[in-house]
KOLVO-55779 format. One record per residue (C-alpha): residue number from 1; residue in one letter; chain; x, y, z. Coordinates in pm, 1 decimal. Layout:
BEGIN
<NUM, 'A', 'A', <X, Y, Z>>
...
END
This chain:
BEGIN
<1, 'X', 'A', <12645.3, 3581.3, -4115.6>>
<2, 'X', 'A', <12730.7, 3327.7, -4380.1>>
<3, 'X', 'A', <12477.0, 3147.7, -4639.9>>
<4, 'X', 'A', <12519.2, 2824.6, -4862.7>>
<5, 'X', 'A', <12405.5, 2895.3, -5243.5>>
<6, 'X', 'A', <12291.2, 2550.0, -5395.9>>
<7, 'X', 'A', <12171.6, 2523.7, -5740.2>>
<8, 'X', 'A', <12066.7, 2275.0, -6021.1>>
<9, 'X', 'A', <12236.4, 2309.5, -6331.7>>
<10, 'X', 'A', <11954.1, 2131.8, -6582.0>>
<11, 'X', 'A', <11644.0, 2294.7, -6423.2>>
<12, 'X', 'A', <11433.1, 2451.9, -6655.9>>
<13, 'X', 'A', <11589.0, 2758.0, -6767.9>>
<14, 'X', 'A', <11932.7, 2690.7, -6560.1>>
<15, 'X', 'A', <12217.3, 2900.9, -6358.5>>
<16, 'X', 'A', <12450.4, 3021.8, -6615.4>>
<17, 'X', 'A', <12803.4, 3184.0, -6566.3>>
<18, 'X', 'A', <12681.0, 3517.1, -6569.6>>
<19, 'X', 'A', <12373.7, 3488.2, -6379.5>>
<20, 'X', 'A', <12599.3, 3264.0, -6096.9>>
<21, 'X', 'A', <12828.2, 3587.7, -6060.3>>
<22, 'X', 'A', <12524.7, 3812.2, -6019.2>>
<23, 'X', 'A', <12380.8, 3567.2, -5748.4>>
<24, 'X', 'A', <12692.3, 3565.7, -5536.1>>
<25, 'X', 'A', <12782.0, 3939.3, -5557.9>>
<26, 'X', 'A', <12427.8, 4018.3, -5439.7>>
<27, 'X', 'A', <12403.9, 3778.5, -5140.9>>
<28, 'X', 'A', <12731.1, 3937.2, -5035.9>>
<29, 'X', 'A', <12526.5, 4252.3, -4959.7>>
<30, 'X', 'A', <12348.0, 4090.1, -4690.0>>
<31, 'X', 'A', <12641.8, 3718.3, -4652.8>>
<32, 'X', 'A', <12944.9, 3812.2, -4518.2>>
<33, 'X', 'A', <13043.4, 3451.2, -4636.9>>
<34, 'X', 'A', <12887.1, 3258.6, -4948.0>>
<35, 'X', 'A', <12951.3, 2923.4, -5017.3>>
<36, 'X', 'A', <12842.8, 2805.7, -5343.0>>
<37, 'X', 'A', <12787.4, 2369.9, -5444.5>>
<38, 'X', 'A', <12636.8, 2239.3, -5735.5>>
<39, 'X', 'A', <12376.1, 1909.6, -5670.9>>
<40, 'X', 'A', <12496.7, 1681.9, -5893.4>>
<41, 'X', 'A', <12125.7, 1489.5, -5845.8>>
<42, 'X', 'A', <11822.4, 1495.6, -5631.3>>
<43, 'X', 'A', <11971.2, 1266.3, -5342.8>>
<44, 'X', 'A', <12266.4, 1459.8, -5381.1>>
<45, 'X', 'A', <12084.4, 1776.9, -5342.4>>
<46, 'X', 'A', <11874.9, 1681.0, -5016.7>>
<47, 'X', 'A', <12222.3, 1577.0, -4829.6>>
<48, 'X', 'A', <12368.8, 1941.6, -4948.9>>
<49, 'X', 'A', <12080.3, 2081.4, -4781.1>>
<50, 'X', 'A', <12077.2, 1883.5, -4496.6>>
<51, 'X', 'A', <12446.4, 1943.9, -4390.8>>
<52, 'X', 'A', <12380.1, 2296.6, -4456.9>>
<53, 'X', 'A', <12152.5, 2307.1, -4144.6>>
<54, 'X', 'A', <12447.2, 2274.2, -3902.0>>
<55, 'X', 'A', <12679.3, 2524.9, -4060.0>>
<56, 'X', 'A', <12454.7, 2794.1, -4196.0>>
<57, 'X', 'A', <12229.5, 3106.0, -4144.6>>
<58, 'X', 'A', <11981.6, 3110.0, -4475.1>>
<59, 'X', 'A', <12036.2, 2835.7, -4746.1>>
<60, 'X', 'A', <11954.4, 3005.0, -5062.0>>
<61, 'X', 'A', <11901.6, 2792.3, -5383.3>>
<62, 'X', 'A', <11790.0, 2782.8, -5735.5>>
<63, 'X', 'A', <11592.3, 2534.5, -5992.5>>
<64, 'X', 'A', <11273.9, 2415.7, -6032.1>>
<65, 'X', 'A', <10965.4, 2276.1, -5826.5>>
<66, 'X', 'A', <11170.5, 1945.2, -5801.9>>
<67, 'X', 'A', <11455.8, 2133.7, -5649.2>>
<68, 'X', 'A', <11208.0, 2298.3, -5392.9>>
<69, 'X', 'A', <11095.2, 1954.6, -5245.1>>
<70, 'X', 'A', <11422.3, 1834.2, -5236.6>>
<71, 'X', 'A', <11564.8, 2102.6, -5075.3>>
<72, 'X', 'A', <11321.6, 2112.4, -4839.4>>
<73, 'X', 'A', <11318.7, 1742.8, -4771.1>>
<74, 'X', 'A', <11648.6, 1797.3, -4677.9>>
<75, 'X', 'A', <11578.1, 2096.8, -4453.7>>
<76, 'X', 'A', <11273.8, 1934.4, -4269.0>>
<77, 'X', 'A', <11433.9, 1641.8, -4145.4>>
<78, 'X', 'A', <11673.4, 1841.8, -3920.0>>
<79, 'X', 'A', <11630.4, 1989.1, -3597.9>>
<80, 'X', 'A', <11756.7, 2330.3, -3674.4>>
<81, 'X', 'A', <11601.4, 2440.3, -3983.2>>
<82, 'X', 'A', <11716.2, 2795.1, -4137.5>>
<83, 'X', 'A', <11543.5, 3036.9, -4362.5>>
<84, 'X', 'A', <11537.2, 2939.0, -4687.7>>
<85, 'X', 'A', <11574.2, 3151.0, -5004.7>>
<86, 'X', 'A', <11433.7, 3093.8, -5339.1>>
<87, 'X', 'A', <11517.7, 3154.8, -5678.2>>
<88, 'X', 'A', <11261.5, 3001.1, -5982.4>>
<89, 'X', 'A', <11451.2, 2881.5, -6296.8>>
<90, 'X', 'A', <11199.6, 2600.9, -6335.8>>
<91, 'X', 'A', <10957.4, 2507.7, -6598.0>>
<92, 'X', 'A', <10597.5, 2547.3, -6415.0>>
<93, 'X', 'A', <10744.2, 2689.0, -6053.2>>
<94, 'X', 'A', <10464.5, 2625.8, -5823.5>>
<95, 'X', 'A', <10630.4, 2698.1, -5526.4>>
<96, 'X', 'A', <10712.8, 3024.4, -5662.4>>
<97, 'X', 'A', <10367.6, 3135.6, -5777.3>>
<98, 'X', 'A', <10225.4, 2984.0, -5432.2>>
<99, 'X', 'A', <10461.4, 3228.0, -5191.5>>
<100, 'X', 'A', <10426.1, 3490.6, -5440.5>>
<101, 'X', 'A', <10833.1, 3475.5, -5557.2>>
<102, 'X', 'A', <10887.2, 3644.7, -5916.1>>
<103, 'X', 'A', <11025.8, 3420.4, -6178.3>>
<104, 'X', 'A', <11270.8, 3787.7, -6249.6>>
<105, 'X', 'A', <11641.7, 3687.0, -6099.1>>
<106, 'X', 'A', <11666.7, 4060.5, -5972.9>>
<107, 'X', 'A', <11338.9, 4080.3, -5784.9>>
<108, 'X', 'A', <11406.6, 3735.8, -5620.8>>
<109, 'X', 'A', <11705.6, 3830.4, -5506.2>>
<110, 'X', 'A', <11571.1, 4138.4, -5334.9>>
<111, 'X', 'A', <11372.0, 3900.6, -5156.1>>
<112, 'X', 'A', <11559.8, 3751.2, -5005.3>>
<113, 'X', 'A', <11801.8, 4045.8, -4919.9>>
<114, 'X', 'A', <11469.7, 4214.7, -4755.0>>
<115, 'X', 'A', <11472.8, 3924.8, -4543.1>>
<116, 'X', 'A', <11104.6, 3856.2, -4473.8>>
<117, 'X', 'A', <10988.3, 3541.5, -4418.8>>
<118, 'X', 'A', <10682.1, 3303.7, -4315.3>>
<119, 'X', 'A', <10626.4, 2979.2, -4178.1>>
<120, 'X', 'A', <10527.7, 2742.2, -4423.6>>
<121, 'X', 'A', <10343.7, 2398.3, -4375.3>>
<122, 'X', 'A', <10545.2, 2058.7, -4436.8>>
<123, 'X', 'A', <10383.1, 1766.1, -4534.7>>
<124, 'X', 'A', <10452.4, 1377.6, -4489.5>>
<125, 'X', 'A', <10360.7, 1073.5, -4723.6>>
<126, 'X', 'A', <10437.6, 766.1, -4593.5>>
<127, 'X', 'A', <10717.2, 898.8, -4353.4>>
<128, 'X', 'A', <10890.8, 1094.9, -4673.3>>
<129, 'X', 'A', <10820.7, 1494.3, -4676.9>>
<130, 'X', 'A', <10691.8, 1679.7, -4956.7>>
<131, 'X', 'A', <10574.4, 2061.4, -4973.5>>
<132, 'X', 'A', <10278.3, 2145.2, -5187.6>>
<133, 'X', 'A', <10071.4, 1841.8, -5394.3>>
<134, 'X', 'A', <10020.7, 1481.2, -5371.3>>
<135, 'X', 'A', <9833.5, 1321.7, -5695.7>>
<136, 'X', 'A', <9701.4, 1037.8, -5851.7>>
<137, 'X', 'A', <9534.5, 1033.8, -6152.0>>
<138, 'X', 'A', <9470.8, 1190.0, -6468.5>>
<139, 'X', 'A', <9759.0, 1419.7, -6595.4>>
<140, 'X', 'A', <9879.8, 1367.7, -6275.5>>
<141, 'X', 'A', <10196.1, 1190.3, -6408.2>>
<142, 'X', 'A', <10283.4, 1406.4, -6680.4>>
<143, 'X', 'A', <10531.8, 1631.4, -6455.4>>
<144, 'X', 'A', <10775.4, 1351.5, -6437.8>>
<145, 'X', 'A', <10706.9, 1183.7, -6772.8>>
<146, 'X', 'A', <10748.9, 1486.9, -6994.8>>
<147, 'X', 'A', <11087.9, 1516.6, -7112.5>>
<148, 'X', 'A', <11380.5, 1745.9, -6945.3>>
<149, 'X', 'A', <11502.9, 1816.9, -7326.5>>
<150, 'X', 'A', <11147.4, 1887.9, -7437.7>>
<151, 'X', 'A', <11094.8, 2078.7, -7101.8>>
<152, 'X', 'A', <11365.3, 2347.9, -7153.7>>
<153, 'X', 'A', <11258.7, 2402.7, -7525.9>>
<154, 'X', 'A', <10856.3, 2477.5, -7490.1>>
<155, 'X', 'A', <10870.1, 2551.9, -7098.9>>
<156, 'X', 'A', <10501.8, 2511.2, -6943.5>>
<157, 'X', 'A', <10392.7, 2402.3, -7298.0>>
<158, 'X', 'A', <10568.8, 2078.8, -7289.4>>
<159, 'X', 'A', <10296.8, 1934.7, -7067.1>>
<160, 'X', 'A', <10020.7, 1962.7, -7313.3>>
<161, 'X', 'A', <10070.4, 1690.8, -7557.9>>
<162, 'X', 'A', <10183.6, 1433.9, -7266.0>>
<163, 'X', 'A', <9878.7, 1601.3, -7081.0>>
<164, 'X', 'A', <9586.5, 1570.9, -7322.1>>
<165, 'X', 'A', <9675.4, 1214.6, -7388.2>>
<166, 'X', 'A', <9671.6, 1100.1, -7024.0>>
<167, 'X', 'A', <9355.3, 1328.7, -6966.5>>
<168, 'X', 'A', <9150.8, 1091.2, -7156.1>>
<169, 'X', 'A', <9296.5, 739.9, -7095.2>>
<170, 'X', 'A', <9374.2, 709.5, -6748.4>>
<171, 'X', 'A', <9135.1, 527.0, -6591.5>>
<172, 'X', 'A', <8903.3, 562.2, -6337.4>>
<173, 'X', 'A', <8975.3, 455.3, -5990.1>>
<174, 'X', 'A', <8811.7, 349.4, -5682.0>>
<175, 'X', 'A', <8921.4, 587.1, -5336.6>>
<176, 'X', 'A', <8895.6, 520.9, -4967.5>>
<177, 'X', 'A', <8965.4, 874.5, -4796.4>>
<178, 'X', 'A', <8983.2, 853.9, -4414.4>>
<179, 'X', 'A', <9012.4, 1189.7, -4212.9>>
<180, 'X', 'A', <8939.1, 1293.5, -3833.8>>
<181, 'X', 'A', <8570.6, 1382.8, -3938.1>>
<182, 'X', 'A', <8506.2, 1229.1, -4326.8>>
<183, 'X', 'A', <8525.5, 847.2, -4467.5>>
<184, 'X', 'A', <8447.5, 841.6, -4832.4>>
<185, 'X', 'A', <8490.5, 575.6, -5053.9>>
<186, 'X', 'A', <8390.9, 617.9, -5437.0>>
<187, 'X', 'A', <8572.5, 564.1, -5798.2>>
<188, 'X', 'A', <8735.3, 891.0, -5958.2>>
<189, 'X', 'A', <8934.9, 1006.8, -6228.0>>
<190, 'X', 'A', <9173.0, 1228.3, -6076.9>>
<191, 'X', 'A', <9250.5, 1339.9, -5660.2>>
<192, 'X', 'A', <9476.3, 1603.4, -5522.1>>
<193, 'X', 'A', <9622.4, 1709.2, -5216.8>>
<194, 'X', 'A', <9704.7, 2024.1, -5148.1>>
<195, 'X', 'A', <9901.6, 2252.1, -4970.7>>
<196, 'X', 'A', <9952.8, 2502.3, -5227.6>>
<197, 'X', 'A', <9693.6, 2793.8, -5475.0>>
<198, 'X', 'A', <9931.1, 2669.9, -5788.5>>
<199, 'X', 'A', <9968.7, 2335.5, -5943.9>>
<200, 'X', 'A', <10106.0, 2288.3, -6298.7>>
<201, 'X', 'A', <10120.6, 2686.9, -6327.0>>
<202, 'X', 'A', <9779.0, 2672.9, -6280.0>>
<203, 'X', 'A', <9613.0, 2896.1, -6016.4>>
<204, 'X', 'A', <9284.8, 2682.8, -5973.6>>
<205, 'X', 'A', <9290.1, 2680.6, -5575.8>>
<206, 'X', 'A', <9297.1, 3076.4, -5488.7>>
<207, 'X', 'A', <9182.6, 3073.0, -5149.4>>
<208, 'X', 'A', <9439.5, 2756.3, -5030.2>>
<209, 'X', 'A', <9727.6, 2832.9, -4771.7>>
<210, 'X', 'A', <10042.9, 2751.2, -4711.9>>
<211, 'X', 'A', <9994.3, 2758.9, -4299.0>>
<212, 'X', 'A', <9674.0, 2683.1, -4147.7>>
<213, 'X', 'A', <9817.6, 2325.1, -4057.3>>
<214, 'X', 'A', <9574.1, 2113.4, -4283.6>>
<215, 'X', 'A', <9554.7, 1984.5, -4675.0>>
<216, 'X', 'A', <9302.8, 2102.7, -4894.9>>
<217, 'X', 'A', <9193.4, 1740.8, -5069.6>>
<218, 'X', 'A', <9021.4, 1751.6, -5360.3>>
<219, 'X', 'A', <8861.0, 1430.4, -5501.6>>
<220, 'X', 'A', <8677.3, 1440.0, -5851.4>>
<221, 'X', 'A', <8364.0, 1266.6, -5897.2>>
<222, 'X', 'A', <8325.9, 997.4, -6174.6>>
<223, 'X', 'A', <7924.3, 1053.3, -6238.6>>
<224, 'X', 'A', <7829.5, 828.0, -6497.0>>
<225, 'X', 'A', <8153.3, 879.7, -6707.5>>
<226, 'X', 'A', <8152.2, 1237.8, -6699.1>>
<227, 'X', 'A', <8478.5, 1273.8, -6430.5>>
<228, 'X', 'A', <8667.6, 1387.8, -6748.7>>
<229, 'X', 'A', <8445.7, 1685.4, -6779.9>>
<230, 'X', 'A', <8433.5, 1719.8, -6345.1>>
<231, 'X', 'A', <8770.6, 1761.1, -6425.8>>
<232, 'X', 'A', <8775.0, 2110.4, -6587.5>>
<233, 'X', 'A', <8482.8, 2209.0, -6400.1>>
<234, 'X', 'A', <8703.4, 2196.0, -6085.6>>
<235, 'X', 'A', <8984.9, 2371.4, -6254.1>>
<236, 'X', 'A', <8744.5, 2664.6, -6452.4>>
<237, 'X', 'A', <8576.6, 2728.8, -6118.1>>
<238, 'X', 'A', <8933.4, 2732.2, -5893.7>>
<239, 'X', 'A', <9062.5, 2980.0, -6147.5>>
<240, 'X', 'A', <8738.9, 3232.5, -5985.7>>
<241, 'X', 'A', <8802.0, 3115.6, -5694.5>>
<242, 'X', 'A', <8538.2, 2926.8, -5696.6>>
<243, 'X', 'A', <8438.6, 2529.6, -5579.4>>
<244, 'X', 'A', <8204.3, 2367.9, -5736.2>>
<245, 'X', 'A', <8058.4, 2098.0, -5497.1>>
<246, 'X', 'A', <7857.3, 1906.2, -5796.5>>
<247, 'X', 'A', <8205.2, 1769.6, -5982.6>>
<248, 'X', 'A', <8406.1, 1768.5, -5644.2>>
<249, 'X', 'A', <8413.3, 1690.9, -5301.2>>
<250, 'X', 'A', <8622.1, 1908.6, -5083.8>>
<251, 'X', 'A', <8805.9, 1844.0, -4741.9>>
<252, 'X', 'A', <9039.8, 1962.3, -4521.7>>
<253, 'X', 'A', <9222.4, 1740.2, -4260.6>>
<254, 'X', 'A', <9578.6, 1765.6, -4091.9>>
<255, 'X', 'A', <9634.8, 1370.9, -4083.5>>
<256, 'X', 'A', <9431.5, 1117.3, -4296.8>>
<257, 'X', 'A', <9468.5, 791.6, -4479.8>>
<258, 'X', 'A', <9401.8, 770.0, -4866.2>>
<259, 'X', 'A', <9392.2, 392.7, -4976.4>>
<260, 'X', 'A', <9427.5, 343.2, -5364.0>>
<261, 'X', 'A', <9491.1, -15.8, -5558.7>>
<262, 'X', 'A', <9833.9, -103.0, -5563.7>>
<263, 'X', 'A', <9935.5, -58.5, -5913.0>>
<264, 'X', 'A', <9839.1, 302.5, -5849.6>>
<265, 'X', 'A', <10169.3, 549.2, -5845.4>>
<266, 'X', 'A', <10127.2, 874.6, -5662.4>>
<267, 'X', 'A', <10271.3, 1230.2, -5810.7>>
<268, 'X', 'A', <10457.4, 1413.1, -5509.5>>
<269, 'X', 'A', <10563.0, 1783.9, -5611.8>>
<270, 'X', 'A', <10633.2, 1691.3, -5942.4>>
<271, 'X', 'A', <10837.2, 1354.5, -5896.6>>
<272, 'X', 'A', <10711.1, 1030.3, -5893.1>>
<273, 'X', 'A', <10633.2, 881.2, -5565.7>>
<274, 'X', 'A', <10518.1, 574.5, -5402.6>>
<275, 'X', 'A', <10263.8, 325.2, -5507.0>>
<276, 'X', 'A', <9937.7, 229.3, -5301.7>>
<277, 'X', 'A', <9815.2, 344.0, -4977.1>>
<278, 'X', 'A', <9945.1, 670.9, -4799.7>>
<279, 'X', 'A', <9921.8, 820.7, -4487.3>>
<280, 'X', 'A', <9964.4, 1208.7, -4497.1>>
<281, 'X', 'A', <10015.6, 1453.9, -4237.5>>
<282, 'X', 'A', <10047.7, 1856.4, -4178.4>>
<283, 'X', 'A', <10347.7, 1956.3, -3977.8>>
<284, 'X', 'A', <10254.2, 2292.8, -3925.6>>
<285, 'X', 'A', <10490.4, 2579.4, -3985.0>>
<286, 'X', 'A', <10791.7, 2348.9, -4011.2>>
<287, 'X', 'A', <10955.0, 2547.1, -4258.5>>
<288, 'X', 'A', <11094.4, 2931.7, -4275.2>>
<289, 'X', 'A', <11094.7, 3092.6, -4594.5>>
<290, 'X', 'A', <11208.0, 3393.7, -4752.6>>
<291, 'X', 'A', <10902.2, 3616.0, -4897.9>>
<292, 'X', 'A', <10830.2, 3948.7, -5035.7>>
<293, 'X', 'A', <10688.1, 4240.0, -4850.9>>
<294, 'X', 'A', <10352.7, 4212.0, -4920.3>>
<295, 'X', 'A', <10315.2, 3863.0, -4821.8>>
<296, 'X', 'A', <10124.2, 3774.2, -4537.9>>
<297, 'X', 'A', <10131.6, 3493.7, -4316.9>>
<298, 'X', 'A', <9787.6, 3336.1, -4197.8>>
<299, 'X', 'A', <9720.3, 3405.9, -3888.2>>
<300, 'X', 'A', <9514.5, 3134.0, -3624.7>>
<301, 'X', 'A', <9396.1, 3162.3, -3281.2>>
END
């Protein structure tokens, strides 16, 4: 068998020389052949991962929650779609925290030599893919407009200051949500999509999965001014596990239509993503992803 190591040299905590060698002598446990490429950017990264479909068993990569989507942008779009194999060096690492991946290079690695995996949910935004959270809103921009530099110094904590400000100045905006059963329209401070327990290394959403084949949205009520304080009412509750149905309405849907003004720029995994209206939709399963042990896969009838 043969495997394609891919990583991201400026994500979060990085790949140095040391840790590199440890990678590639441990895959060889399991690899007969390892190939190893550096992404020299994100569109460089999802054509790695793309060609890697053709020519590979597992592709196995490293970096951040931007890395993630891009790998698995890549991945999605092909017809034969391998196994893929994580390793968190990133700043908040969603995606790790979601499929239950230690941040510890050792442990990950035995991970992915175990060889475990699920199926994991794919999402799409306008015809584009993404993996775990579409956002608009407040905060919802500060993973892409907080600094790389300031990023890698104060990890997680580099959010805060970017966050707080864009908590309480964002404005409020009006939301038509159109699903198979539900069509709400109403003006709120902050929405989410998600296919994910974890966003912003914050567990708020205990009881979401990765593979039931729908979105949990979340849309925060404005009442009066008070969507600010809906806000972390949401998040306090999620972190119990918890919903509380007076400062949010909750959904779930597999395909649905979320129209927005136009001036209004959506947060995809992380990145900044398209402006306006979006149509979203649950390929279930699409992925195959390396897990540990005691990860279990949600089963449906």
């Amino acid at each position: 068998m043969k495997c394609i190591y891919i990583y991201n040299p400026v994500s979060g905590r990085g790949v140095g020389e040391y840790m590199l060698g440890y990678i590639i002598k441990n895959l060889h446990k399991k690899y007969d052949s390892v190939d190893v490429r550096q992404s020299k950017s994100s569109s460089d990264l999802i054509e790695l991962a793309r060609a890697a479909c053709s020519s590979y068993d597992a592709i196995i990569f490293s970096g951040g929650d931007g890395t993630f989507n891009d790998v698995a942008r890549g991945v999605a779009s092909e017809a034969r779609r391998p196994p893929l194999g994580y390793i968190p060096t990133g700043t908040a690492n969603d995606n790790a925290r979601n499929l239950g991946i230690k941040r510890n290079l050792r442990k990950a690695i035995k991970t992915i030599l175990a060889g475990k995996t699920i199926k994991h949910d794919v999402g799409m935004i306008n015809g584009d893919y993404f993996m775990y959270v579409l956002a608009f809103g407040a905060c919802s921009a500060t993973p892409y407009k907080t600094e790389h530099k300031v990023k890698k110094i104060l990890g997680s904590f580099a959010y805060l200051s970017y966050g707080i400000n864009e908590f309480f100045t964002t404005p409020v905006s009006f939301v038509k949500v159109k699903t198979e059963t539900d069509d709400i329209e109403m003006e709120c401070p902050l929405l989410l999509v998600m296919n994910s327990k974890s966003v912003g290394g914050i567990t708020f959403n205990r009881y979401g999965h990765l593979n039931d084949g729908t979105f949990d949205i979340i849309i925060i009520k404005d009442d009066n001014a008070k969507g600010r304080f809906n806000i972390l009412q949401t998040f306090i509750y999620g972190l119990f596990g918890r919903r509380w149905k007076k400062s949010a309405i909750f959904l779930k849907s597999s395909e649905f239509t979320i129209t927005v003004p136009d001036d209004i720029t959506w947060c995809v995994d992380g990145q900044k993503g398209p402006n306006g209206e979006i149509t979203v939709k649950n390929l279930k399963g699409h992925l195959e992803i390396f897990v540990p042990r005691g990860k279990k896969e949600k089963k449906h009838v």
